[in-house]
PADO-279459 format. One line per 5 residues: number of its first residue (from 1); their letters; for each residue x, y, z of N, C-alpha, C. Coordinates in Angstrom, 1 decimal, decimal comma, always signed. Example, Ala and Ser with C-alpha at 12.3 -4.5 7.8 and 13.67 -1.06 7.14 Angstrom:
# PADO-279459
1 = AS = +13,2 -5,7 +7,8 +12,3 -4,5 +7,8 +13,2 -3,3 +7,8 | +12,8 -2,2 +7,1 +13,7 -1,1 +7,1 +12,9 +0,0 +7,9
This chain:
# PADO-279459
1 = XXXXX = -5,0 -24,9 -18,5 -6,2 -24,0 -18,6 -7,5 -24,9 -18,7 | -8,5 -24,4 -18,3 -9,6 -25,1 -18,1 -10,5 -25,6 -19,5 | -11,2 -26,3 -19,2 -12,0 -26,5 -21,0 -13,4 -26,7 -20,4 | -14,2 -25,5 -21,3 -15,6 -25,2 -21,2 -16,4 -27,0 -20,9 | -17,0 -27,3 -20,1 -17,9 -28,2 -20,1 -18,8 -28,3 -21,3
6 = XXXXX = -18,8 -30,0 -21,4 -19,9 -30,4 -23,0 -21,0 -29,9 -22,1 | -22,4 -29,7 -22,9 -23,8 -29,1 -22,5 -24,2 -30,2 -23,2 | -25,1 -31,0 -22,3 -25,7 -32,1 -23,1 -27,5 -31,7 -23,3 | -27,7 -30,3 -23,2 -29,1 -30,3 -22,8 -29,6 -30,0 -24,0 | -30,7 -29,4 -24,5 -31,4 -28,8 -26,0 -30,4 -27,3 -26,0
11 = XXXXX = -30,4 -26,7 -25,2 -30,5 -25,4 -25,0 -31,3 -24,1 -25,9 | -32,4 -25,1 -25,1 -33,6 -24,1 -24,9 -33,9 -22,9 -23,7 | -35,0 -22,9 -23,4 -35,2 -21,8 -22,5 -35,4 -23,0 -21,1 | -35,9 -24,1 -21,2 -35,9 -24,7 -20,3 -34,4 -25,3 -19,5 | -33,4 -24,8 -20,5 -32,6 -25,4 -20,2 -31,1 -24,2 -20,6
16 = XXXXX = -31,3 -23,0 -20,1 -30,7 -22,0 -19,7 -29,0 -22,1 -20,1 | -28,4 -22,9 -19,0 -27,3 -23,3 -19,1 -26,3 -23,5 -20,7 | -27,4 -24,2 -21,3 -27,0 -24,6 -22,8 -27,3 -24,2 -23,9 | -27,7 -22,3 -23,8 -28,1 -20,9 -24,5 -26,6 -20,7 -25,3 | -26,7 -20,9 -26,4 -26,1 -20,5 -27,1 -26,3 -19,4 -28,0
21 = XXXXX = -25,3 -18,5 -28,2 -25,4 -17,1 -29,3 -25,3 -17,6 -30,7 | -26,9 -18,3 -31,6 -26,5 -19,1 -32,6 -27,2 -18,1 -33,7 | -27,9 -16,6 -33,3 -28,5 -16,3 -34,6 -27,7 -14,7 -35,3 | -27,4 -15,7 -36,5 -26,0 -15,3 -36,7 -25,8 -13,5 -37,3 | -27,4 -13,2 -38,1 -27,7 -12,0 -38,3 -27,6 -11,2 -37,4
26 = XXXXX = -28,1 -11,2 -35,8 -27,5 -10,3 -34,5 -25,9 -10,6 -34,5 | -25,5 -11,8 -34,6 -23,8 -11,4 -34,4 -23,5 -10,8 -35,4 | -23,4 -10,3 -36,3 -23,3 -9,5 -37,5 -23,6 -8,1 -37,4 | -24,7 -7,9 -36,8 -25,3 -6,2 -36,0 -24,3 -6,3 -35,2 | -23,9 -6,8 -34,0 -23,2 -6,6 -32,9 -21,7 -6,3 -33,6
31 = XXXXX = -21,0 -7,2 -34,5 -20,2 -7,1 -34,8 -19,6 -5,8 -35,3 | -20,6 -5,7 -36,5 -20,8 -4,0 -37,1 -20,4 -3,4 -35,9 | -21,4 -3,0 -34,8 -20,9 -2,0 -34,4 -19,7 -2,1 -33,4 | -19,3 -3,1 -33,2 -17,8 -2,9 -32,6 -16,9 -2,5 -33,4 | -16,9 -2,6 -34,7 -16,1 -2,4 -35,9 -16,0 -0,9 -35,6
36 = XXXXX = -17,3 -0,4 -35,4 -17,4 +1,4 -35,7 -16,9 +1,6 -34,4 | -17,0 +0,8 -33,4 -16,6 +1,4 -31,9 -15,2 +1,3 -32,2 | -14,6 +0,8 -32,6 -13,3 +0,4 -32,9 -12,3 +1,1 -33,1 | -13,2 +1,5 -34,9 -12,1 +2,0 -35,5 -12,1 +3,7 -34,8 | -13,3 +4,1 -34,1 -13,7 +5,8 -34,1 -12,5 +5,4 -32,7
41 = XXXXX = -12,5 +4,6 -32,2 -11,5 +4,8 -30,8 -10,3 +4,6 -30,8 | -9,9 +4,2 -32,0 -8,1 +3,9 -32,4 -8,1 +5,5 -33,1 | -9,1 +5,9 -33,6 -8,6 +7,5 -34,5 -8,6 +8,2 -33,6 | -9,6 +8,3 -32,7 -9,9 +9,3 -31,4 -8,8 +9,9 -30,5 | -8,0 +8,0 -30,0 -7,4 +8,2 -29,1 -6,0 +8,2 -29,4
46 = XXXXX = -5,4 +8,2 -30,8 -4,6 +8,3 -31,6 -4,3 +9,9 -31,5 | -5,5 +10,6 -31,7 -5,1 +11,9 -32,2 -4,4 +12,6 -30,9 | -5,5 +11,8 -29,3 -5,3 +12,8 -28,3 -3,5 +12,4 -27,9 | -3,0 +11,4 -28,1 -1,8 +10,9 -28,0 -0,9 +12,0 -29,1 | -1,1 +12,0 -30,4 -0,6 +12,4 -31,1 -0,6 +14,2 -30,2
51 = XXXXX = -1,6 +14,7 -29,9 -1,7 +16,3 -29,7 -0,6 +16,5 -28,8 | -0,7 +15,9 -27,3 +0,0 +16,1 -26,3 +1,5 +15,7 -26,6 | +2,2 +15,0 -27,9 +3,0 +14,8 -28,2 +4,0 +15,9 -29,4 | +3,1 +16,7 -29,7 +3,2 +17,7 -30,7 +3,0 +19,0 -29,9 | +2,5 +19,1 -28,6 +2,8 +20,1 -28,1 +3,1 +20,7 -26,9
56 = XXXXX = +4,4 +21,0 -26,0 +4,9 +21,1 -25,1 +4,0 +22,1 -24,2 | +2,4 +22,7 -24,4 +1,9 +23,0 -23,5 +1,1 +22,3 -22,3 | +0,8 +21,1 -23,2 -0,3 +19,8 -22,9 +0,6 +18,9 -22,0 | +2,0 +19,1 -21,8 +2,8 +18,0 -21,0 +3,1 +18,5 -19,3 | +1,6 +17,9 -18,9 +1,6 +18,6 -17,8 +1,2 +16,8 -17,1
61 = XXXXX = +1,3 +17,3 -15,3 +0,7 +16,2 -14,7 -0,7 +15,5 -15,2 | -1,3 +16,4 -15,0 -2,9 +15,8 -15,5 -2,6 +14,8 -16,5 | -2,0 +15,5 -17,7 -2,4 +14,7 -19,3 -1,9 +13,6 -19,1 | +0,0 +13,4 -18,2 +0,0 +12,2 -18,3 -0,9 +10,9 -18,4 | -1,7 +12,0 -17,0 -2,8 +10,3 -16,9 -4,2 +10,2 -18,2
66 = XXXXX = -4,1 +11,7 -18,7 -5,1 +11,3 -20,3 -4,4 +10,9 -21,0 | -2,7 +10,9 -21,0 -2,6 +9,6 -22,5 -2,3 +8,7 -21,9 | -2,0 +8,3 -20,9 -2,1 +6,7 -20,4 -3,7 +5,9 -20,4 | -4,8 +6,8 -20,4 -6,2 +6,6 -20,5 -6,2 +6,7 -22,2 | -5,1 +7,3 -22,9 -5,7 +7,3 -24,5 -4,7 +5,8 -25,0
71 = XXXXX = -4,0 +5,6 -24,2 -3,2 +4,5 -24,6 -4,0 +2,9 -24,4 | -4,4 +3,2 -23,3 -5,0 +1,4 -22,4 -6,3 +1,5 -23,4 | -6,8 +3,0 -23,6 -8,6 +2,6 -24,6 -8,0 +1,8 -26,1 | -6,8 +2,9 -26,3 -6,3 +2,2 -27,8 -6,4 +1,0 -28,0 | -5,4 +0,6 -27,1 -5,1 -1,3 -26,9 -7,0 -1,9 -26,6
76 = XXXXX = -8,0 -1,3 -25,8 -8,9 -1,8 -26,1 -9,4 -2,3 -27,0 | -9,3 -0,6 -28,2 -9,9 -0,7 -29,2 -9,3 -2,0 -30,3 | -8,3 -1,7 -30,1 -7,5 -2,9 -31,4 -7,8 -3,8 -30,7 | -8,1 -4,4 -29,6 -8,3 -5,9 -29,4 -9,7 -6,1 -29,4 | -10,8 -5,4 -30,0 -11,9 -5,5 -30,0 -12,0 -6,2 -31,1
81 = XXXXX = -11,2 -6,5 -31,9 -11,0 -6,8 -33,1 -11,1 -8,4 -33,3 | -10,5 -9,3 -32,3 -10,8 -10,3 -32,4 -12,0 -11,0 -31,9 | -12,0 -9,9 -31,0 -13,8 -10,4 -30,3 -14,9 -10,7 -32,0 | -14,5 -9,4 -32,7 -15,4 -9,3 -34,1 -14,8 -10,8 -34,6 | -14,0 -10,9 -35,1 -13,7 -12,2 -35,7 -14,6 -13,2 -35,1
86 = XXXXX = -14,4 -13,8 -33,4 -15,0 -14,9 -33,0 -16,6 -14,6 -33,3 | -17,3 -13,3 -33,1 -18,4 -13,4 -33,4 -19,0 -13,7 -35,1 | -18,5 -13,4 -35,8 -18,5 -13,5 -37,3 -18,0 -14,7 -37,4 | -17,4 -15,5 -36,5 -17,1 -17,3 -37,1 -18,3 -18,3 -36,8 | -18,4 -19,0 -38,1 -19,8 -19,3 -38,0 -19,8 -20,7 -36,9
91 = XXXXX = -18,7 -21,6 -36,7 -18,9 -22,6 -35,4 -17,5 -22,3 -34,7 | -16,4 -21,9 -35,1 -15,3 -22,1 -34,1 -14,5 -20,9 -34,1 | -13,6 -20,8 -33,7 -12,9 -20,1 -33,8 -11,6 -20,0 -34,6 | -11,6 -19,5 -35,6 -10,3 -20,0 -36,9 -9,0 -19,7 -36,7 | -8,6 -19,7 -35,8 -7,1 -19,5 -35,1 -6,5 -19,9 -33,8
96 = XXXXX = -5,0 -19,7 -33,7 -5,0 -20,6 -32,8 -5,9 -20,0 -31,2 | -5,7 -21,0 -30,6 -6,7 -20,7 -29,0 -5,6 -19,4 -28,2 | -4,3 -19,7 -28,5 -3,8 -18,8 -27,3 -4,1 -17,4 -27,8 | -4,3 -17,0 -29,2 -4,6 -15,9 -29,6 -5,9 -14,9 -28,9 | -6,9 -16,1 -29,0 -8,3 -15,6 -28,3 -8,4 -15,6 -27,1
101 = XXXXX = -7,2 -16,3 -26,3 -6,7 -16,7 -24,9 -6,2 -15,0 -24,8 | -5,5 -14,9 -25,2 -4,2 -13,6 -24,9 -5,3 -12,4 -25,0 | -6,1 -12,2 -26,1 -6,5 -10,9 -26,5 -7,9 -10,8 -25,6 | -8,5 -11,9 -25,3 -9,4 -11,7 -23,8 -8,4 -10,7 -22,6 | -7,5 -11,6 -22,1 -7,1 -11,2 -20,9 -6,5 -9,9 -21,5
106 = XXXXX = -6,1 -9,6 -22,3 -5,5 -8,1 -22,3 -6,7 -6,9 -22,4 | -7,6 -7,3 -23,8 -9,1 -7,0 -23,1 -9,4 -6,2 -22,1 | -9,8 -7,4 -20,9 -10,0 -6,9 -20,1 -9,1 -6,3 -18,7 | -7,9 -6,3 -19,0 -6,8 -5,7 -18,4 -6,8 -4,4 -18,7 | -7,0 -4,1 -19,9 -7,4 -2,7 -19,8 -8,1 -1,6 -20,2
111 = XXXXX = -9,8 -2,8 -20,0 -10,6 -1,6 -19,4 -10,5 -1,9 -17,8 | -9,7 -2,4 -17,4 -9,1 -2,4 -15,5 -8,6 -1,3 -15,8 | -7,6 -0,9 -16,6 -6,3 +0,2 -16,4 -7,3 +1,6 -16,5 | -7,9 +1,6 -17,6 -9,6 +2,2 -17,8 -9,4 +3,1 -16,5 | -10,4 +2,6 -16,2 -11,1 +2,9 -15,4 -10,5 +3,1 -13,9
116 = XXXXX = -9,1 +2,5 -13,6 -8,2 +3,3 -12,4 -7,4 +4,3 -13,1 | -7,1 +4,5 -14,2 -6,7 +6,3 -14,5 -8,4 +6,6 -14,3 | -8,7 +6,4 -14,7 -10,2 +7,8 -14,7 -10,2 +8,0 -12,5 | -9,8 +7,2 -11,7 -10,2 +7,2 -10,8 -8,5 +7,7 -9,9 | -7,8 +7,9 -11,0 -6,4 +8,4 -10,4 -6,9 +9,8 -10,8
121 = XXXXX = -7,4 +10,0 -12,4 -7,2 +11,4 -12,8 -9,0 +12,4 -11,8 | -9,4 +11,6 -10,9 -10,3 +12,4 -10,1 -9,6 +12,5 -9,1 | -8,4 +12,0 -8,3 -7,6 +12,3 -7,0 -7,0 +13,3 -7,4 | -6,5 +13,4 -8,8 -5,7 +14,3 -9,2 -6,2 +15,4 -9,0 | -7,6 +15,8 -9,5 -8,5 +16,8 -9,9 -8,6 +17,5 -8,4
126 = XXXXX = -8,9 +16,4 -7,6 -9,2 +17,1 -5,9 -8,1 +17,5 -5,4 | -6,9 +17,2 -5,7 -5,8 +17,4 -4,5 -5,6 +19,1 -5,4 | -6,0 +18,9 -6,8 -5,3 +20,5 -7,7 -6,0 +21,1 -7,0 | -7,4 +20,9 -6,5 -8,6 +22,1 -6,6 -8,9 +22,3 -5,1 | -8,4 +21,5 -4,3 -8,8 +21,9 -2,2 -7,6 +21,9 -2,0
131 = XXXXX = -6,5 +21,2 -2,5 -5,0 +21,9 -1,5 -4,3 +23,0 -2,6 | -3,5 +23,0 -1,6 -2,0 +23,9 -1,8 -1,4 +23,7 -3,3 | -0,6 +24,5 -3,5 +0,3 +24,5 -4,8 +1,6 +23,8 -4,5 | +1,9 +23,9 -3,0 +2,7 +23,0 -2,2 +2,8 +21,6 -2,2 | +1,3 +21,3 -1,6 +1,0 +20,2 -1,6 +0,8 +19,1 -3,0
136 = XXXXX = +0,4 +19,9 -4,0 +0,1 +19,4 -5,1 +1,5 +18,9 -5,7 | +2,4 +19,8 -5,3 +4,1 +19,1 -5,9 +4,5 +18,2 -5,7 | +4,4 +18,0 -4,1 +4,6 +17,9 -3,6 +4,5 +15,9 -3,9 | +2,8 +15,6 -4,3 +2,9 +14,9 -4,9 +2,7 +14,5 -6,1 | +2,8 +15,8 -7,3 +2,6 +15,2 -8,6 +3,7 +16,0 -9,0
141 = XXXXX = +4,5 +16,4 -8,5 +6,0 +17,5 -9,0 +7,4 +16,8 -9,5 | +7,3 +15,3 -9,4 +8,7 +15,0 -9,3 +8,1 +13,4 -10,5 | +8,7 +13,1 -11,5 +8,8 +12,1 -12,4 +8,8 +10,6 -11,4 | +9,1 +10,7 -10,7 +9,2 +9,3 -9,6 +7,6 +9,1 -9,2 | +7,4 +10,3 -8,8 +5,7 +9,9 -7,8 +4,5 +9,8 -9,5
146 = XXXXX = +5,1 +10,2 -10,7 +4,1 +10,0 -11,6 +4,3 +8,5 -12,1 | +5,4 +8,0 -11,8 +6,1 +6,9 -13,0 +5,4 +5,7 -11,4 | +5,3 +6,2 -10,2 +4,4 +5,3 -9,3 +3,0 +5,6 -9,6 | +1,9 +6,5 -9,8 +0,8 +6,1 -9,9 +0,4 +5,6 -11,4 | +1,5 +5,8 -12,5 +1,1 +4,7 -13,6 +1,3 +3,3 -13,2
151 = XXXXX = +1,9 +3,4 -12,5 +2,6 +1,7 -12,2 +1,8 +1,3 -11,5 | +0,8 +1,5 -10,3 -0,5 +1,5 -10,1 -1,9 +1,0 -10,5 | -1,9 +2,1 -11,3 -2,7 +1,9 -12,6 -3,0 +0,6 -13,6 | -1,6 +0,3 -13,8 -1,3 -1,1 -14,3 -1,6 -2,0 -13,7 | -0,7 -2,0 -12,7 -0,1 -3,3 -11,8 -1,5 -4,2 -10,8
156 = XXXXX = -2,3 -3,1 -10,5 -3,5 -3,6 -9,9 -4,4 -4,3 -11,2 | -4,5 -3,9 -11,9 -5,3 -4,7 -13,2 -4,8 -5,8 -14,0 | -3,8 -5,7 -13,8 -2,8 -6,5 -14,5 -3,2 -8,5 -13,1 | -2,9 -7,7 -12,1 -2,5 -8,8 -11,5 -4,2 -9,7 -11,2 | -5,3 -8,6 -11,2 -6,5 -9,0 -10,9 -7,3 -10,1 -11,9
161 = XXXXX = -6,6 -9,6 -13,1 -7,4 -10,4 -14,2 -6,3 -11,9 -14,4 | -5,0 -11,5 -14,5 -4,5 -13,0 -14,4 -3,8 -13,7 -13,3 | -3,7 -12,9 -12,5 -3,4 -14,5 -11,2 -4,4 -15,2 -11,2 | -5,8 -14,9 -11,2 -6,1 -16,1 -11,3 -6,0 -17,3 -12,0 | -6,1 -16,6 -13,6 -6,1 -17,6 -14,3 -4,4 -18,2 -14,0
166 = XXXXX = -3,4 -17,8 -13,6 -2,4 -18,1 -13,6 -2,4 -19,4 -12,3 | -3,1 -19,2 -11,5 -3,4 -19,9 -10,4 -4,9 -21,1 -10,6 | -5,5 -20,7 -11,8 -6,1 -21,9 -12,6 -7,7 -21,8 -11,6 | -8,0 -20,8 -11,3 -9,0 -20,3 -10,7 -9,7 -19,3 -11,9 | -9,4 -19,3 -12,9 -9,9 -19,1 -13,9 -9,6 -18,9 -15,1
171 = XXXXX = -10,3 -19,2 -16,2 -10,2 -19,1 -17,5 -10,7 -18,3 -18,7 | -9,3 -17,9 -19,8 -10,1 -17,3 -20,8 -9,5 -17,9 -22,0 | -10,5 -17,4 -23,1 -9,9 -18,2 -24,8 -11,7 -18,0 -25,6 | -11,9 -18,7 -26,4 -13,1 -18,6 -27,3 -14,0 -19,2 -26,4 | -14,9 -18,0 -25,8 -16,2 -18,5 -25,0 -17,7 -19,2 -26,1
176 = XXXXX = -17,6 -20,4 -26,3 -18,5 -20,6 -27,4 -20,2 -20,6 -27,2 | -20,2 -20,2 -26,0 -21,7 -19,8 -25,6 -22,1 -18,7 -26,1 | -21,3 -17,5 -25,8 -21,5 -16,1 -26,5 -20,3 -15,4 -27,6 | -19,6 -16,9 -28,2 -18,7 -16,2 -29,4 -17,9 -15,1 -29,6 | -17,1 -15,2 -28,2 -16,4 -14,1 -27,8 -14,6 -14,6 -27,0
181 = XXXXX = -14,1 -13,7 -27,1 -13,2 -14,2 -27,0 -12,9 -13,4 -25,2 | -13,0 -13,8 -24,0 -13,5 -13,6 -22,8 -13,3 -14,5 -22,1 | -14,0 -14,6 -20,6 -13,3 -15,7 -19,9 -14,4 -16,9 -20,2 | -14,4 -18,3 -19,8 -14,9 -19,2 -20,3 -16,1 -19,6 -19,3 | -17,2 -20,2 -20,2 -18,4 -20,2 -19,3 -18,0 -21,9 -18,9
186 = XXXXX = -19,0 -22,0 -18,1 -19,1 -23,5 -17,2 -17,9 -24,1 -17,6 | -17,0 -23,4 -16,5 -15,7 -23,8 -15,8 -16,0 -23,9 -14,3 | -15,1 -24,9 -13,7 -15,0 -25,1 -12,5 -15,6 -23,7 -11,4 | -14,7 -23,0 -11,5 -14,7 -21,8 -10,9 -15,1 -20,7 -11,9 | -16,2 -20,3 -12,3 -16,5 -19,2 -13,6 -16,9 -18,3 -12,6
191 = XXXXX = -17,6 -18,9 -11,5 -18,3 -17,5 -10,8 -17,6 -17,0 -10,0 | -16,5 -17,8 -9,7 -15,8 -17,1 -8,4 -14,7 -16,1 -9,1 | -14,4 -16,6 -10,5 -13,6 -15,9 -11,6 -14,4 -14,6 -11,7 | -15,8 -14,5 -11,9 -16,5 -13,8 -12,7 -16,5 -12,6 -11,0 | -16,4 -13,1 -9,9 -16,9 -12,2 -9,0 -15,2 -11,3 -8,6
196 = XXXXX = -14,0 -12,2 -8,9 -12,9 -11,6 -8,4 -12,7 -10,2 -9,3 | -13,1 -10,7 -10,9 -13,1 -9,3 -11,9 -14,0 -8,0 -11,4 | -15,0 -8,6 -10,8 -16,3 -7,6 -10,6 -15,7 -6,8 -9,6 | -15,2 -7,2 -8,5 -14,7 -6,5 -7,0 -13,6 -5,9 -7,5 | -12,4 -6,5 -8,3 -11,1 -6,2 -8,1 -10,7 -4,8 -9,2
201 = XXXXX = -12,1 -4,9 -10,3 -11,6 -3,5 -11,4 -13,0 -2,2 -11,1 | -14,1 -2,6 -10,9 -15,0 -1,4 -10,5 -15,3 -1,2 -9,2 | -15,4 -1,2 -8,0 -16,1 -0,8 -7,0 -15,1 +0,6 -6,7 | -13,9 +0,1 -6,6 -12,8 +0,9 -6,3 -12,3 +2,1 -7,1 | -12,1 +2,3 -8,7 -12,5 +3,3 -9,3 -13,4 +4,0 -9,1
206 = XXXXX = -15,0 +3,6 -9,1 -16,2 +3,8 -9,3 -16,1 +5,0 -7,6 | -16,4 +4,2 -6,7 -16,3 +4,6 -5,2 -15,1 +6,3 -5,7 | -14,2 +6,1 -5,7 -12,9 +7,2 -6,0 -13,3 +8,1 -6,6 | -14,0 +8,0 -7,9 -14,4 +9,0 -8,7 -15,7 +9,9 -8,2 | -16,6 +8,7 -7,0 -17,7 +10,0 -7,4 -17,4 +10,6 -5,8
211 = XXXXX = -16,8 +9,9 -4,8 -16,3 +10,7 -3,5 -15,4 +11,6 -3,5 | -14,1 +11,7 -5,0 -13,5 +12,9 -5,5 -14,3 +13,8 -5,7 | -15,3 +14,0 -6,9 -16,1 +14,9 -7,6 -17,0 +15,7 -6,5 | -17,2 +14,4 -5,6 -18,5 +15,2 -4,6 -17,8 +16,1 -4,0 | -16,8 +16,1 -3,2 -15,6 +16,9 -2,4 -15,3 +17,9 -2,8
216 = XXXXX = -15,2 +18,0 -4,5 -14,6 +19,0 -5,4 -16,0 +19,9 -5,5 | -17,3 +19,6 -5,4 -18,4 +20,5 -5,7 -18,6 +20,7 -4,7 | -18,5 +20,1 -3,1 -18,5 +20,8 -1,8 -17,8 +21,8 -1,7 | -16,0 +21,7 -2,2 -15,5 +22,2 -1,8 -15,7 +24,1 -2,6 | -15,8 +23,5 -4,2 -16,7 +25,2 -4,5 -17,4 +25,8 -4,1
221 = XXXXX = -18,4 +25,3 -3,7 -20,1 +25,5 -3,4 -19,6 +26,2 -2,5 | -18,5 +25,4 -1,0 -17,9 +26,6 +0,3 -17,2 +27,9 -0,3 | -16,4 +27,7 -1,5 -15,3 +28,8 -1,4 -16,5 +29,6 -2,2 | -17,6 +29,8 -3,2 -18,3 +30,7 -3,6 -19,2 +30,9 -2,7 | -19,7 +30,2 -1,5 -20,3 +31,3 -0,7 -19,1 +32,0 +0,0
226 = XXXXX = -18,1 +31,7 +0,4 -16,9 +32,5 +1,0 -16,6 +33,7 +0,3 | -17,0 +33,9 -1,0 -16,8 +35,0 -2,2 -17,3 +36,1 -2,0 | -19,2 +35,3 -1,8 -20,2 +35,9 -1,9 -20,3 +37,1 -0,6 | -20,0 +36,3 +0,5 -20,0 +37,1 +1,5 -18,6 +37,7 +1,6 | -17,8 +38,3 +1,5 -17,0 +39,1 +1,1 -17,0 +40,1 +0,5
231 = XXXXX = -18,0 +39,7 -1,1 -18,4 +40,7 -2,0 -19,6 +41,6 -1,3 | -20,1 +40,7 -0,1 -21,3 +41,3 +0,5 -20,5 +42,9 +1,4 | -19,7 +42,1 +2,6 -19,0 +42,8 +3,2 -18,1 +43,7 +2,6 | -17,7 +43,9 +1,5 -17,0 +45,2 +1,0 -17,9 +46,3 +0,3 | -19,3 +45,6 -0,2 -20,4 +47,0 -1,0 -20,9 +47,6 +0,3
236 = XXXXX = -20,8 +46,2 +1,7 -21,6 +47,7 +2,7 -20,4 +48,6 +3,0 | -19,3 +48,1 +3,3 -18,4 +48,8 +3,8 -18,2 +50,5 +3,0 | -18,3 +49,7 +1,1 -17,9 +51,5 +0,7 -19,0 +52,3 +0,0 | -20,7 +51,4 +0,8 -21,6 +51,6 +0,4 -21,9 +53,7 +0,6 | -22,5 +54,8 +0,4 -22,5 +55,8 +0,9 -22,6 +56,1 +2,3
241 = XXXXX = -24,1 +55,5 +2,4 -24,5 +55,6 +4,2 -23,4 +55,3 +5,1 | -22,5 +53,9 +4,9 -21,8 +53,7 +5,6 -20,8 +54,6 +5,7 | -20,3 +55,3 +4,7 -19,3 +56,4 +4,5 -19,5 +57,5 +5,7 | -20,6 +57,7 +5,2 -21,2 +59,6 +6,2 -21,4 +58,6 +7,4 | -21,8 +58,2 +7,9 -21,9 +57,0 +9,5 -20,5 +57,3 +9,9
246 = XXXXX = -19,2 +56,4 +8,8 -17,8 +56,8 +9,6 -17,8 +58,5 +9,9 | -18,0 +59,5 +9,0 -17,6 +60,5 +9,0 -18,3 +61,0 +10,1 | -19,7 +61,0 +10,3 -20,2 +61,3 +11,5 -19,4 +60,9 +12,9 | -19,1 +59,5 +12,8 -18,1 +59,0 +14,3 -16,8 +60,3 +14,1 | -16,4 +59,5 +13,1 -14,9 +60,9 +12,9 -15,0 +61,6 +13,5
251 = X = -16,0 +63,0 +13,0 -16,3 +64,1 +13,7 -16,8 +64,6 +15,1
C-alpha cells in the first residue's frame, strides 16, 4: 500500500499542496455533527429494517431494494464512526492503520451500494408504472432475478473502490491532510484513484434515476390526458343535446 508523500513546504496558502486540517475546534464541530448524522441513521435505518421484518405486508419487490438501501446506509452510518475518531485525534491516528484502511474502503463501498439501489429502486419504479403486470414478473417475480439485482448492487461497488487499491493504483488508511480515514492524498496515482471513484459510483446511478423519473412523469402526464379526453368524449356523448340529436336521427 502506498504511503502519503513527506510535504516539505510551510503549508500555507502559497503552498496548497501542504494544507493541512490543523484547527482543531472545526474538527470538533465537524465531528459533532457526524456523531448526530450517525447515530439518527443507525436508529432510522434500524427501524425501517426492523418494520419490514415485523410485517408480512411490506415484503414486497420494491422494499427489498429499501432494506438493502437501509442496510448499506446502516453500515455507512457505523463506519462514520471512525472517521470521528481520526478527526478528534489530535496528530495521528490511535490505532492500528488497517483499521482506518478497512473502514475507508467499506465507507465508501457503500455509499456506491447507496446510490445504485436508489438507481435500481427507479428502474423498478418505471418498469411497475409503464409496463404490464406481466412484464413486471416477469422480471421482479421470481427470488433468482431479485437475489441478481442485489448482487449488482454490490458487486459493481464493491469491485470499483478496491481493485484498484488491490492492483496498487490506489490507496486508503488515515488521510493526514484532512484527518480522515479515506483514500490517501499525494500518492502516486491519487488522481487517477480519485477520478475511477468519481466515474465508477455516480454518473451511472445519477443518469438512471433522473431518465427513470422523467419517463415516469412523461408517461402520466400521456395517460392523464388520455383520461381527460375520454372523460371529455363520454359527457358529450350522454350530454342532453346529444341524446335528442340521436333521437331525432332514430326517428
Amino acid at each position: 500500500m502506498y504511503e502519503e508523500a513527506a510535504c516539505t513546504g510551510n503549508g500555507t496558502e502559497n503552498d496548497p499542496e501542504c494544507w493541512e486540517f490543523t484547527d482543531y475546534a472545526q474538527r470538533v464541530l465537524i465531528g459533532t455533527l457526524c456523531i448526530c448524522i450517525s447515530l439518527s441513521g443507525l436508529f432510522g435505518n434500524s427501524l425501517v429494517i426492523f418494520a419490514v421484518y415485523v410485517s408480512r405486508k411490506l415484503r414486497n419487490a420494491t422494499n427489498v431494494f429499501v432494506v438493502n438501501l437501509a442496510v448499506a446506509d446502516l453500515i455507512t452510518c457505523f463506519f462514520i464512526i471512525p472517521n470521528v475518531i481520526a478527526l478528534l485525534a489530535r496528530y495521528e491516528w490511535p490505532f492500528a492503520d488497517w483499521i482506518c484502511a478497512s473502514s475507508a474502503a467499506i465507507l465508501m463501498t457503500c455509499v456506491g451500494v447507496s446510490l445504485y439501489t436508489l438507481g435500481a429502486i427507479s428502474i423498478n419504479r418505471f418498469i411497475l408504472i409503464t409496463k404490464t403486470v406481466t412484464e413486471y414478473q416477469k422480471i421482479y417475480g421470481s427470488k433468482r432475478n431479485i437475489v441478481t439485482w442485489l448482487l449488482i448492487v454490490w458487486v459493481v461497488p464493491v469491485l470499483v473502490v478496491n481493485l484498484p487499491i488491490i492492483f496498487e493504483v490506489g490507496a486508503v488508511g488515515f488521510n493526514q491532510k484532512y484527518h480522515s480515514c479515506s483514500d490517501l492524498s499525494k500518492t502516486e496515482h491519487e488522481h487517477l484513484y480519485d477520478l475511477i471513484i468519481g466515474l465508477g459510483l455516480f454518473p451511472i446511478p445519477l443518469v438512471t434515476v433522473v431518465v427513470c423519473y422523467i419517463r415516469i412523469y412523461l408517461h402520466v402526464i400521456r395517460h392523464a390526458q388520455k383520461l381527460a379526453t375520454r372523460e371529455d368524449s363520454e359527457v358529450l356523448s350522454t350530454s342532453p343535446n346529444n341524446q335528442s340529436m340521436k333521437i331525432e336521427e332514430n326517428g
